[in-house]
PQR file with spaces between the fields and no chain letter, atoms N, CA, C, O and H, PARSE charges and radii, in Angstrom:
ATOM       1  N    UNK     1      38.763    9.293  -20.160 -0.4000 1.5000
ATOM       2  CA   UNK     1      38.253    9.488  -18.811 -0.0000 2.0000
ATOM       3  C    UNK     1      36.789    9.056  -18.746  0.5500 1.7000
ATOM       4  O    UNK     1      35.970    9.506  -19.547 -0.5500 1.4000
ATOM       5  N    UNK     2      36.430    8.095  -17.696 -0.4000 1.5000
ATOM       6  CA   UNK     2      34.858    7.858  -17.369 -0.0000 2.0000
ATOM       7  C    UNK     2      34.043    9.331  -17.156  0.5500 1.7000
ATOM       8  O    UNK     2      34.335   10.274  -16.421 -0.5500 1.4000
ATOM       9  H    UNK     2      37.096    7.729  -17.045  0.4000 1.0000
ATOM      10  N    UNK     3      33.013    9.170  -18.003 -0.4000 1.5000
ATOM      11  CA   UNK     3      31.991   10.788  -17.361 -0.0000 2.0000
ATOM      12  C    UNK     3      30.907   10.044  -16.326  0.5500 1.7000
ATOM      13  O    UNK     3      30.188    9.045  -16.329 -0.5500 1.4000
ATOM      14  H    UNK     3      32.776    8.404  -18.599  0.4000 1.0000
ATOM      15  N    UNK     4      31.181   10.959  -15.595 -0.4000 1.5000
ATOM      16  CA   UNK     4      30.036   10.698  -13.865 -0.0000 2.0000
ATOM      17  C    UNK     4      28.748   10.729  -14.899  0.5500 1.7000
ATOM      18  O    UNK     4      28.538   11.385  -15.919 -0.5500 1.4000
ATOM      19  H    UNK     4      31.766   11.770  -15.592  0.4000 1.0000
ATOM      20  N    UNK     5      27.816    9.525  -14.046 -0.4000 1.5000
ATOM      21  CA   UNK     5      26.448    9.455  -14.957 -0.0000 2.0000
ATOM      22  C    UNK     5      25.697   10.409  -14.243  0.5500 1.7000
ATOM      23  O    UNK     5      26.107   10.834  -13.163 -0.5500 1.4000
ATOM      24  H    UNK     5      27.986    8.992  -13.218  0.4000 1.0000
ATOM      25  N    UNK     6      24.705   10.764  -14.709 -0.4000 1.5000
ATOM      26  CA   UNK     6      23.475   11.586  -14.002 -0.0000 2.0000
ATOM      27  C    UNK     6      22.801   11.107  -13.205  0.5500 1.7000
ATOM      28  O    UNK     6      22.699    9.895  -13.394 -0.5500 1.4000
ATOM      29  H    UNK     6      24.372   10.419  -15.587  0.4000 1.0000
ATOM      30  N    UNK     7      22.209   11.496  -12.283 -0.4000 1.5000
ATOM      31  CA   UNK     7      21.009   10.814  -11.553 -0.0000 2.0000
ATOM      32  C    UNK     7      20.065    9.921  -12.415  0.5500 1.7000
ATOM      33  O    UNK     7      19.814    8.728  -12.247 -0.5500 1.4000
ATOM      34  H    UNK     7      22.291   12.481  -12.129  0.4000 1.0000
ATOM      35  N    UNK     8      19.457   11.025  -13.669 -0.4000 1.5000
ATOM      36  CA   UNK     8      18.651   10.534  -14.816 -0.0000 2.0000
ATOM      37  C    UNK     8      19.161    9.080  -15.075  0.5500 1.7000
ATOM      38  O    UNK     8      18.670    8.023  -14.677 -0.5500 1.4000
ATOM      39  H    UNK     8      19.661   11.995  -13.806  0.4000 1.0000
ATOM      40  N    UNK     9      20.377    9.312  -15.915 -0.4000 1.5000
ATOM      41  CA   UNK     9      20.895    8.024  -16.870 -0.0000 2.0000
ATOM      42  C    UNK     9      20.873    6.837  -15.632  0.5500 1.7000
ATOM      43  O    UNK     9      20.368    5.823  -16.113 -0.5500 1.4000
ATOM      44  H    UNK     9      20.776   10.170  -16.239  0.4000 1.0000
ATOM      45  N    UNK    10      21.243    6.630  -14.227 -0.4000 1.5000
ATOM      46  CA   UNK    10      21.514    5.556  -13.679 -0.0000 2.0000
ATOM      47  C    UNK    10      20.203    5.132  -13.165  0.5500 1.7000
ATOM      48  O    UNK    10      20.101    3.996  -12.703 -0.5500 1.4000
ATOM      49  H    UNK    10      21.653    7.454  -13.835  0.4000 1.0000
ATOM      50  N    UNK    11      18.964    6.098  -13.203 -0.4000 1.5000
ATOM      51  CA   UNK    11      17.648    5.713  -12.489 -0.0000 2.0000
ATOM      52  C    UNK    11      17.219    5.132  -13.671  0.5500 1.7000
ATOM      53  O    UNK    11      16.381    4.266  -13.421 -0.5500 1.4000
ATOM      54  H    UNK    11      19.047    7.021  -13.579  0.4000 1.0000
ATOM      55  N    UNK    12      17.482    5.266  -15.046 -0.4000 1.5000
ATOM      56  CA   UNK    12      17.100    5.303  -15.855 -0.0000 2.0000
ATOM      57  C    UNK    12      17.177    3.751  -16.437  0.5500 1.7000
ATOM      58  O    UNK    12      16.289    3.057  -16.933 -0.5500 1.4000
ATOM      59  H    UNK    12      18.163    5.969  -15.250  0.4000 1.0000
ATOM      60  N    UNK    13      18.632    3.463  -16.177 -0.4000 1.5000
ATOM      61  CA   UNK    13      18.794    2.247  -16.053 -0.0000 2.0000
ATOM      62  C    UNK    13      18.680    0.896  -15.054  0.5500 1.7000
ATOM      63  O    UNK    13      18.865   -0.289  -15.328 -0.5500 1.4000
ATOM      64  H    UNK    13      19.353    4.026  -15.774  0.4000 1.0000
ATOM      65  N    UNK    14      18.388    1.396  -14.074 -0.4000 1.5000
ATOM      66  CA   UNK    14      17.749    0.702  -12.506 -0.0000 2.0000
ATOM      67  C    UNK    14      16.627    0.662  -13.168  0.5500 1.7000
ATOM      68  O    UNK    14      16.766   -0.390  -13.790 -0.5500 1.4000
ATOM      69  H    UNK    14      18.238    2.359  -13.852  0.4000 1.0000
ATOM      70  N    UNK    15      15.461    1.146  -13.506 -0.4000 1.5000
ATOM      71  CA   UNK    15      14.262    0.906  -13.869 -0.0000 2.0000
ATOM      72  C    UNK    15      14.329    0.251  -14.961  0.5500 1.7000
ATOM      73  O    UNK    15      13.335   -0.468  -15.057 -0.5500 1.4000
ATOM      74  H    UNK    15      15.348    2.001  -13.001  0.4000 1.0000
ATOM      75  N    UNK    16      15.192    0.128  -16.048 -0.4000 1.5000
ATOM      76  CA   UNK    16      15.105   -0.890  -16.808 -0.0000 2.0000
ATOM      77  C    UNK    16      15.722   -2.484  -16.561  0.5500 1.7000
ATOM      78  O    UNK    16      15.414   -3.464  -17.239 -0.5500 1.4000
ATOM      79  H    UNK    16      15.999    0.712  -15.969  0.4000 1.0000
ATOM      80  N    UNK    17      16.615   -2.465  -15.475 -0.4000 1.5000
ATOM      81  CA   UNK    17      16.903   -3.971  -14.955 -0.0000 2.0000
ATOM      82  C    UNK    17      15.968   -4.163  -14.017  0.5500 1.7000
ATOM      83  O    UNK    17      16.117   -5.270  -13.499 -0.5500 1.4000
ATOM      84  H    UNK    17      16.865   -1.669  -14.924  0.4000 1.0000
ATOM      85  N    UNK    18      14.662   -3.288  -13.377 -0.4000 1.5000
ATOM      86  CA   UNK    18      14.160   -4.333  -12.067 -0.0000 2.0000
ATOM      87  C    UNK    18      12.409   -4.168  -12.568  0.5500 1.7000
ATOM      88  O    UNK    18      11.443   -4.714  -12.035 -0.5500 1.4000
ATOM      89  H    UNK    18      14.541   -2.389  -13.798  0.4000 1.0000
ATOM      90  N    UNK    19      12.418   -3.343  -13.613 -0.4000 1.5000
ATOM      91  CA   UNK    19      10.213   -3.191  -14.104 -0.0000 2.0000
ATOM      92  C    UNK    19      10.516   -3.991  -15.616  0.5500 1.7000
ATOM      93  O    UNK    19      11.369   -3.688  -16.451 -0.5500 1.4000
ATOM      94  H    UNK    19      13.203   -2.900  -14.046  0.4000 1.0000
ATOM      95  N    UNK    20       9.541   -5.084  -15.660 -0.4000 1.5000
ATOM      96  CA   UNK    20       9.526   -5.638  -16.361 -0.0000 2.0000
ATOM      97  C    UNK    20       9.232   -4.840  -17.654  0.5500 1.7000
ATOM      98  O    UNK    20       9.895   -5.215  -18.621 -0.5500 1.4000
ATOM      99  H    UNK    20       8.848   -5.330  -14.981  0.4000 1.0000
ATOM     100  N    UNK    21       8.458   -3.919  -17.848 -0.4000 1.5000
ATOM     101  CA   UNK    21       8.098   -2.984  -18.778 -0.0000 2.0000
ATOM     102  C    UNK    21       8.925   -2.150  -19.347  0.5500 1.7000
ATOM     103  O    UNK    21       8.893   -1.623  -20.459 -0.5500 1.4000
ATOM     104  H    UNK    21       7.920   -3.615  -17.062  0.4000 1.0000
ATOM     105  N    UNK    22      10.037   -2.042  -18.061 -0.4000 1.5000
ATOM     106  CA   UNK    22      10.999   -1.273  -18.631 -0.0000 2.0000
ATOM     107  C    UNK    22      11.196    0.503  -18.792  0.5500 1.7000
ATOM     108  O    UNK    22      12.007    1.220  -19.378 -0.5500 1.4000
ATOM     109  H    UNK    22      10.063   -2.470  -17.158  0.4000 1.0000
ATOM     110  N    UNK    23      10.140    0.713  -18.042 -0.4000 1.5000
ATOM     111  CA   UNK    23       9.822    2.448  -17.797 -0.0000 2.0000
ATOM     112  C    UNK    23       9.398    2.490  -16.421  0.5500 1.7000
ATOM     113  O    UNK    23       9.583    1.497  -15.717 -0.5500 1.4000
ATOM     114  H    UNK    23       9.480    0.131  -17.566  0.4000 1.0000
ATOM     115  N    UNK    24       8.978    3.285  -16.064 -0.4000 1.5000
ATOM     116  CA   UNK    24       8.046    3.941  -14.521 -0.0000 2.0000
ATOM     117  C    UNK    24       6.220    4.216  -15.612  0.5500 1.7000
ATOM     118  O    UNK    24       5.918    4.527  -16.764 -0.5500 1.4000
ATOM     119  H    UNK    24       8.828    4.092  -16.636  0.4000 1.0000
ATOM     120  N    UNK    25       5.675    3.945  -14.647 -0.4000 1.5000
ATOM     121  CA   UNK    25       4.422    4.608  -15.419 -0.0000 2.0000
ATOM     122  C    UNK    25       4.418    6.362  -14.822  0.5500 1.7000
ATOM     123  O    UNK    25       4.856    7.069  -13.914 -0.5500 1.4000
ATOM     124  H    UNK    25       5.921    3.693  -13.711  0.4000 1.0000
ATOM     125  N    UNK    26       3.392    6.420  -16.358 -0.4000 1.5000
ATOM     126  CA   UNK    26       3.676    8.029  -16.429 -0.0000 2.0000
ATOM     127  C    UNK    26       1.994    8.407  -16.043  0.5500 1.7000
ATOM     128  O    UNK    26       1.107    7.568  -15.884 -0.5500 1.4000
ATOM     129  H    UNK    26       3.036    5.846  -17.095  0.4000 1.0000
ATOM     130  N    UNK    27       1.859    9.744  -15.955 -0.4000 1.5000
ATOM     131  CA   UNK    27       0.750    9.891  -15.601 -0.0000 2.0000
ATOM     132  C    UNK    27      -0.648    9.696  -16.116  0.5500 1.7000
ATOM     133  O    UNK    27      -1.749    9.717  -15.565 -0.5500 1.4000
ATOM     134  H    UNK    27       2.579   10.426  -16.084  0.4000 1.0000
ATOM     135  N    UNK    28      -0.175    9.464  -17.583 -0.4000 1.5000
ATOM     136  CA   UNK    28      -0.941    9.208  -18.632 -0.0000 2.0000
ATOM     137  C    UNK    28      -1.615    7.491  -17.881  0.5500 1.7000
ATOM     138  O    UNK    28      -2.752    7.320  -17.442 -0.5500 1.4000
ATOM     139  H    UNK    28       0.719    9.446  -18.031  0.4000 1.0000
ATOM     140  N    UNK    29      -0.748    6.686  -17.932 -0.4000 1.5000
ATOM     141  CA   UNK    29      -0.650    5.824  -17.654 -0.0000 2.0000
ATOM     142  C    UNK    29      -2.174    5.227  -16.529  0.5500 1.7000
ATOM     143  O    UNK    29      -3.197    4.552  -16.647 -0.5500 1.4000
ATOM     144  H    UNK    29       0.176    6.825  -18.289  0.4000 1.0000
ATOM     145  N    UNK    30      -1.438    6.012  -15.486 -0.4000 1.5000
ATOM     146  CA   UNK    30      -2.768    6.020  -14.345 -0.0000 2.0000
ATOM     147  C    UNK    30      -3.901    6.599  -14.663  0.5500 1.7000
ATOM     148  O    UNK    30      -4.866    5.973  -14.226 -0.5500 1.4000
ATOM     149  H    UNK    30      -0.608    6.560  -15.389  0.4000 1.0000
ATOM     150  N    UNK    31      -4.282    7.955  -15.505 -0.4000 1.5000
ATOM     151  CA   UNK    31      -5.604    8.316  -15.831 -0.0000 2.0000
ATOM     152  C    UNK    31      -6.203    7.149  -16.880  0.5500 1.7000
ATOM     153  O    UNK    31      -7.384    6.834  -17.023 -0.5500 1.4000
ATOM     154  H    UNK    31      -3.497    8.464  -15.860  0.4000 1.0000
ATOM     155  N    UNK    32      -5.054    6.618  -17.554 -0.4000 1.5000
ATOM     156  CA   UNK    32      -6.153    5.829  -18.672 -0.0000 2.0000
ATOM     157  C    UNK    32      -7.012    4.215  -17.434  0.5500 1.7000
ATOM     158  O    UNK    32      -8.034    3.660  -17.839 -0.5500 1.4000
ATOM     159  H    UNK    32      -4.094    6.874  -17.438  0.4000 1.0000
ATOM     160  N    UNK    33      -6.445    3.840  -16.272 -0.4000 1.5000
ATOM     161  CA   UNK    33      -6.805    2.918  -15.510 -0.0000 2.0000
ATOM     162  C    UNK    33      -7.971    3.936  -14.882  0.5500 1.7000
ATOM     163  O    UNK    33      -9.177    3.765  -14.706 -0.5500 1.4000
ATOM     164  H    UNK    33      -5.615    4.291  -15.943  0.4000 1.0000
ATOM     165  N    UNK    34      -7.310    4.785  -14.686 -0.4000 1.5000
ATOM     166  CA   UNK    34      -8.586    5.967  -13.553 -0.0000 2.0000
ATOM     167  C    UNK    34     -10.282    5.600  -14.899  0.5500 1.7000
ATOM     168  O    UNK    34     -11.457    5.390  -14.596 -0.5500 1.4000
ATOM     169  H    UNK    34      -6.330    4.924  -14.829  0.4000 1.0000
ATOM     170  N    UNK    35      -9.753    5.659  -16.012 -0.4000 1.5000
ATOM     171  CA   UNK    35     -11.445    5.972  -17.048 -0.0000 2.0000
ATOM     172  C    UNK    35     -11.987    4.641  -17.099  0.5500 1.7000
ATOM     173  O    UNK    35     -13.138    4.329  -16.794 -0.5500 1.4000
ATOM     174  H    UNK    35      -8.799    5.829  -16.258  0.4000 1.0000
ATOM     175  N    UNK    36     -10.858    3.701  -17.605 -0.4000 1.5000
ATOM     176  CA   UNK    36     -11.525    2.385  -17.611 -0.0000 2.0000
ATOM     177  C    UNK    36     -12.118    2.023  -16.304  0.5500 1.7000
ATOM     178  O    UNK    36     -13.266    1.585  -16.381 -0.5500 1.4000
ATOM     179  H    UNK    36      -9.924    3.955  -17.853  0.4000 1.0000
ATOM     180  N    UNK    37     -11.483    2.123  -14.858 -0.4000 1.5000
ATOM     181  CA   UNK    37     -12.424    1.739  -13.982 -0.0000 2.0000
ATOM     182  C    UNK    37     -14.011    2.621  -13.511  0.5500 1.7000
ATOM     183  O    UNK    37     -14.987    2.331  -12.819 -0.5500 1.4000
ATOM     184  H    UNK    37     -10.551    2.478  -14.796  0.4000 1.0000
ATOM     185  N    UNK    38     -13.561    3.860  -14.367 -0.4000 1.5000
ATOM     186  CA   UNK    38     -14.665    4.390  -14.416 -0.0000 2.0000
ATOM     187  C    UNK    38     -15.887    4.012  -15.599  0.5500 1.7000
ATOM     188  O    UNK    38     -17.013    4.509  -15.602 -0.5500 1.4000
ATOM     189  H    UNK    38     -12.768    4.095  -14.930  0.4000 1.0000
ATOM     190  N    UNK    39     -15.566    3.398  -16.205 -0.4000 1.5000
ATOM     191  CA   UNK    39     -16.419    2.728  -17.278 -0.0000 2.0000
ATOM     192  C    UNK    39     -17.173    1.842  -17.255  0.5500 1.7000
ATOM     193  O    UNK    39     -16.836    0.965  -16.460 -0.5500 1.4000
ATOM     194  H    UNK    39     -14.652    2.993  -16.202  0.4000 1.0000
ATOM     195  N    UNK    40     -18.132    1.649  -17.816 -0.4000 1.5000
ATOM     196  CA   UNK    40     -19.068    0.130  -18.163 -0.0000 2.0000
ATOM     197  C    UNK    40     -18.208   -0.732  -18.248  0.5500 1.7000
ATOM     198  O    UNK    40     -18.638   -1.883  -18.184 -0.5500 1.4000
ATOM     199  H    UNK    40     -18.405    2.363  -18.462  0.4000 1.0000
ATOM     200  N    UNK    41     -17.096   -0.603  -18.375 -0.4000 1.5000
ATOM     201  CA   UNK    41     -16.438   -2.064  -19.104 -0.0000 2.0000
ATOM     202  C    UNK    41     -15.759   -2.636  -17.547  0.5500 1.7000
ATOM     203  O    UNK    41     -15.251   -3.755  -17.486 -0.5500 1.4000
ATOM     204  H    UNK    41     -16.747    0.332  -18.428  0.4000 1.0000
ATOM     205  N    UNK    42     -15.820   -1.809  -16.453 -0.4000 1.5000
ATOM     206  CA   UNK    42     -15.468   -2.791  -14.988 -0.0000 2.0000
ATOM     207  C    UNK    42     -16.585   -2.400  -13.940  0.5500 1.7000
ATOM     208  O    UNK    42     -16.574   -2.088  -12.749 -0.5500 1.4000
ATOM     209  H    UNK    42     -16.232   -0.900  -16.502  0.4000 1.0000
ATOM     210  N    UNK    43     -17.433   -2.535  -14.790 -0.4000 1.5000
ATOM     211  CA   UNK    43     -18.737   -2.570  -13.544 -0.0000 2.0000
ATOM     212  C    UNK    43     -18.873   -4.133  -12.939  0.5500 1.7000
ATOM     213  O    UNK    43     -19.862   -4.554  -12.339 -0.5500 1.4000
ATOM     214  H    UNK    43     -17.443   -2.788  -15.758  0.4000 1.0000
ATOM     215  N    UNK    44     -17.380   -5.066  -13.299 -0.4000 1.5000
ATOM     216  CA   UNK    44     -17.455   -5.933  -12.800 -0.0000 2.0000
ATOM     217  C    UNK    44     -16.741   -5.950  -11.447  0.5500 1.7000
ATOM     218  O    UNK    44     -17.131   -6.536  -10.437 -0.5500 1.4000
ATOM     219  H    UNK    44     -16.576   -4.724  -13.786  0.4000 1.0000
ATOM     220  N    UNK    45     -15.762   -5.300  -11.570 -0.4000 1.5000
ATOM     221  CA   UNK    45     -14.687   -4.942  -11.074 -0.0000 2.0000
ATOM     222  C    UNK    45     -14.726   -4.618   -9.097  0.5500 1.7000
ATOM     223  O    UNK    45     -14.534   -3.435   -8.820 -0.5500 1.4000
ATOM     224  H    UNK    45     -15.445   -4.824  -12.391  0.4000 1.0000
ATOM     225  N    UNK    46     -14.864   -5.199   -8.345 -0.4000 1.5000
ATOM     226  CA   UNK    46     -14.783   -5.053   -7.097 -0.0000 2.0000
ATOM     227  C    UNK    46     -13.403   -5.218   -6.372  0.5500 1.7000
ATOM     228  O    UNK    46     -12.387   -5.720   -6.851 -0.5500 1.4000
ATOM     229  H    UNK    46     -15.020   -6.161   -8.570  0.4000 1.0000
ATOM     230  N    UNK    47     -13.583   -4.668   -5.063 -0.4000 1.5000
ATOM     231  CA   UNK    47     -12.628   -4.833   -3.685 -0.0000 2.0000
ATOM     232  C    UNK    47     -11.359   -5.286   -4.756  0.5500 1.7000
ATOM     233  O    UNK    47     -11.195   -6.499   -4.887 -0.5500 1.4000
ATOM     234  H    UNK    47     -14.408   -4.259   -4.674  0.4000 1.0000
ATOM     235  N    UNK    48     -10.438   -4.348   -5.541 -0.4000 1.5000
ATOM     236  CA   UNK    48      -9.196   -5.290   -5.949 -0.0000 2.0000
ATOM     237  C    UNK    48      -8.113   -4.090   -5.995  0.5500 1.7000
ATOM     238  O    UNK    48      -8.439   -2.920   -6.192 -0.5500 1.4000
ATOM     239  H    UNK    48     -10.571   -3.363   -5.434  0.4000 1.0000
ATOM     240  N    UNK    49      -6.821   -4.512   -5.793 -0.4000 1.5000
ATOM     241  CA   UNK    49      -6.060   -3.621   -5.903 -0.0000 2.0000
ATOM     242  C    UNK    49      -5.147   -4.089   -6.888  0.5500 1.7000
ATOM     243  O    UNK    49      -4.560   -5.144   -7.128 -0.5500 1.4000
ATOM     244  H    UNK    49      -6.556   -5.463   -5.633  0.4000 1.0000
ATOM     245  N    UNK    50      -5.260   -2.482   -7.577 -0.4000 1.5000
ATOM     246  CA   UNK    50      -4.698   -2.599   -9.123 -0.0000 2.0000
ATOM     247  C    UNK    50      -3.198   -1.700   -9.737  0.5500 1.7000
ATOM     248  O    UNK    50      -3.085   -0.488   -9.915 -0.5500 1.4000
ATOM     249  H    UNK    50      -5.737   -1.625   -7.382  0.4000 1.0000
ATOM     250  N    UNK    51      -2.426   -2.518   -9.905 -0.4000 1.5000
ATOM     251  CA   UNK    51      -1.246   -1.818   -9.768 -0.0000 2.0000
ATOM     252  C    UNK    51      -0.937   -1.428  -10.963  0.5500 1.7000
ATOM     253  O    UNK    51      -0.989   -2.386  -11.735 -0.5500 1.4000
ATOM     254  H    UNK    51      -2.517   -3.504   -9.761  0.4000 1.0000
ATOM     255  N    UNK    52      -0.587   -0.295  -11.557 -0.4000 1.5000
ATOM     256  CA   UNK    52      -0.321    0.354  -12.488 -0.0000 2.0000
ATOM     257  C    UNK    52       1.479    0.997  -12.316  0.5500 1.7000
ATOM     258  O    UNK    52       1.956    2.127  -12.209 -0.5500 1.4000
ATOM     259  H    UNK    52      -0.544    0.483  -10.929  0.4000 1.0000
ATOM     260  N    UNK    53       1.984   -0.203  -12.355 -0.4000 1.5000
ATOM     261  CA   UNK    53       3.866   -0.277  -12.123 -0.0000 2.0000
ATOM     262  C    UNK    53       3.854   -0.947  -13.194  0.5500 1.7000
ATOM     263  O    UNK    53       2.996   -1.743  -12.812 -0.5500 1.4000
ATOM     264  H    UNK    53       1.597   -1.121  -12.442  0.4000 1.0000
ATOM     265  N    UNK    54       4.099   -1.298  -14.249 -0.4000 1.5000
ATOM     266  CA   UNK    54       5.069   -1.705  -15.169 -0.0000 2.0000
ATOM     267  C    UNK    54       5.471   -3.002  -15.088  0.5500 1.7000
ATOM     268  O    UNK    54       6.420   -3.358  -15.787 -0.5500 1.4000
ATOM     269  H    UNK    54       4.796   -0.652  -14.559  0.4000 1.0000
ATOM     270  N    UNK    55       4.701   -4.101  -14.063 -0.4000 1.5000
ATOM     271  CA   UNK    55       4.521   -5.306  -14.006 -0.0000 2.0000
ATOM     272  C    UNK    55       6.107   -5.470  -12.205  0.5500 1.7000
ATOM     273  O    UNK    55       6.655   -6.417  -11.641 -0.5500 1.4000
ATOM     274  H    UNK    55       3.930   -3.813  -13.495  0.4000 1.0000
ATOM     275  N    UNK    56       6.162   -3.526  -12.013 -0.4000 1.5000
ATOM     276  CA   UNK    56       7.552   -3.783  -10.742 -0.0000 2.0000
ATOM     277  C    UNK    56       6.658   -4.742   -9.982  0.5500 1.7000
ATOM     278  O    UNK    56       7.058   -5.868  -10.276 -0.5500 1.4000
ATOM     279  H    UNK    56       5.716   -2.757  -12.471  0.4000 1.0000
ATOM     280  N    UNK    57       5.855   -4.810   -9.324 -0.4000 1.5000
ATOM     281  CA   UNK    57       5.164   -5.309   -8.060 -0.0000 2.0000
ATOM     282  C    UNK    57       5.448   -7.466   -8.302  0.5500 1.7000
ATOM     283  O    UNK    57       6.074   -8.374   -7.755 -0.5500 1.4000
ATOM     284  H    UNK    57       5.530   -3.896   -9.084  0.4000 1.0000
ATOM     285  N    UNK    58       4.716   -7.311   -9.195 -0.4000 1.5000
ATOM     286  CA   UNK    58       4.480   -8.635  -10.036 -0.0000 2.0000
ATOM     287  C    UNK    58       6.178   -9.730   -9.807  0.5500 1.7000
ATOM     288  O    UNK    58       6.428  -10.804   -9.260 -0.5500 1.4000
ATOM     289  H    UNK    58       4.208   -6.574   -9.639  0.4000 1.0000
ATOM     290  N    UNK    59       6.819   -8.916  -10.411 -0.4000 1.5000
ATOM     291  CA   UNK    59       7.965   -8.995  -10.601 -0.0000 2.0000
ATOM     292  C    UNK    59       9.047   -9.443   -9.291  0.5500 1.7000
ATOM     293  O    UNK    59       9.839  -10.361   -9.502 -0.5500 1.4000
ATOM     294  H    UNK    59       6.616   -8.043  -10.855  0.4000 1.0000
ATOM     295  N    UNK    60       9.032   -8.638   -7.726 -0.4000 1.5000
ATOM     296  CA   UNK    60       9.098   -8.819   -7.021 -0.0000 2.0000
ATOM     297  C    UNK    60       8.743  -10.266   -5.902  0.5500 1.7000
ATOM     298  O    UNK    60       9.005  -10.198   -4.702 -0.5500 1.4000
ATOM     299  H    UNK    60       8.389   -7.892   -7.554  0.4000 1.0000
């Protein structure tokens, strides 16, 4: 008999056929962009919007 998938297992696998990365970003994810743009190292960094998806946007 087929077992009904979970919500989990089928989102689970939708996010691995359509984000190039192959996950969702996690929250970790966005604070480590939150420090670096808070850093010396993008005091270059102006007017840009920065997507922290797993390359979904890109991809699209």
């Amino acid at each position: 008999a087929d077992k009904k998938r979970s919500y989990e297992e089928w989102a689970g696998d939708k996010v691995k056929a359509v984000v190039p990365l192959g996950r969702w970003q996690t929250p970790d994810d966005i604070a480590d962009m939150v420090v670096f743009l808070s850093s010396d190292r993008a005091r270059q960094v102006t007017g840009q919007t920065i997507n922290v998806d797993g390359g979904f946007v890109m991809h699209w």
